[in-house]
C-alpha angles and dihedrals in degrees: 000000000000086000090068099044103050085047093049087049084057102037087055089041095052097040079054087067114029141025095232124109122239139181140167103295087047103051131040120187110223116211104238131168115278106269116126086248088057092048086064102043117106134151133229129201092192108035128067100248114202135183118251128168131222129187089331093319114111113207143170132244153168115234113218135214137136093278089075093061091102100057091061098090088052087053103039097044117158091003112128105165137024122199109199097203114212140010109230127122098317105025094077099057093036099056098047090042087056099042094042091050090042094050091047088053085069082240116154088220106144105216113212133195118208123182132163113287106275099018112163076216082082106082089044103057075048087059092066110043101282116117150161095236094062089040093249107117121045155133113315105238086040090053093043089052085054105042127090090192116037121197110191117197108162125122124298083238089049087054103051094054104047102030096109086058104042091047094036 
């Protein structure tokens, strides 16, 4: 739905910018006009947003650390599994960063990987803890049916071509 997708594209965005987790009942995307300082704006109910500038944009973010650990039950209510889709320049980093907070947090969130059948992608996410033993690396469309959160970091090329199936 478009739900999903507005909420994937900030919680990517936001991941981009902080280390701190987010989810629906965390973030909600305002409709502003078009300028690149509206694209950034968001509101939490639950982080703290503040105002940075950056090369003459001014956006908003959350900043990110540890002491904001408890505060990740409260963002991530009702969300049981996550599925990080891709594994391109920012997915890596991302998805261990989310399962390991999460896991620190003492949260039972279950982080998934999902790539494109045959993916050379694969062994690498393997590398790093995800696999297909403990169900959490797996095919995309497979990842996306079981997730309650979807990050989707895949190429903007990769989007635009399979939208209509991954929000379908």
């Amino acid at each position: 739905s478009i739900c999903t997708m507005k909420l994937s594209i900030a919680i990517g965005a936001l991941f981009a910018t902080s280390a701190a987790a987010f989810a629906p009942s965390a973030v909600a995307p305002r409709v502003l006009s078009s300028t690149s300082s509206a694209l950034n704006a968001f509101s939490s109910t639950i982080f703290d947003v503040r105002d940075v500038e950056f090369a003459d944009t001014k956006e908003q973010i959350v900043q990110g650390g540890r002491d904001l650990f408890p505060l990740l039950p409260k963002a991530f209510e009702g969300i049981k599994e996550i599925g990080v889709i891709g594994w391109g320049s920012q997915a890596p980093a991302q998805a261990q960063n989310l399962r390991d907070s999460l896991a620190e947090a003492s949260m039972d969130i279950k982080v998934r990987i999902g790539l494109r059948d045959g993916s050379s992608s694969f062994e690498e996410a393997r590398e790093v803890g995800f696999s297909e033993d403990a169900d959490t690396l797996g095919e995309m469309y497979d990842i996306i049916k079981k997730s309650d959160l979807v990050m989707l970091l895949i190429s903007d090329a990769a989007q635009a071509s399979l939208y209509k199936e991954i929000f379908a």
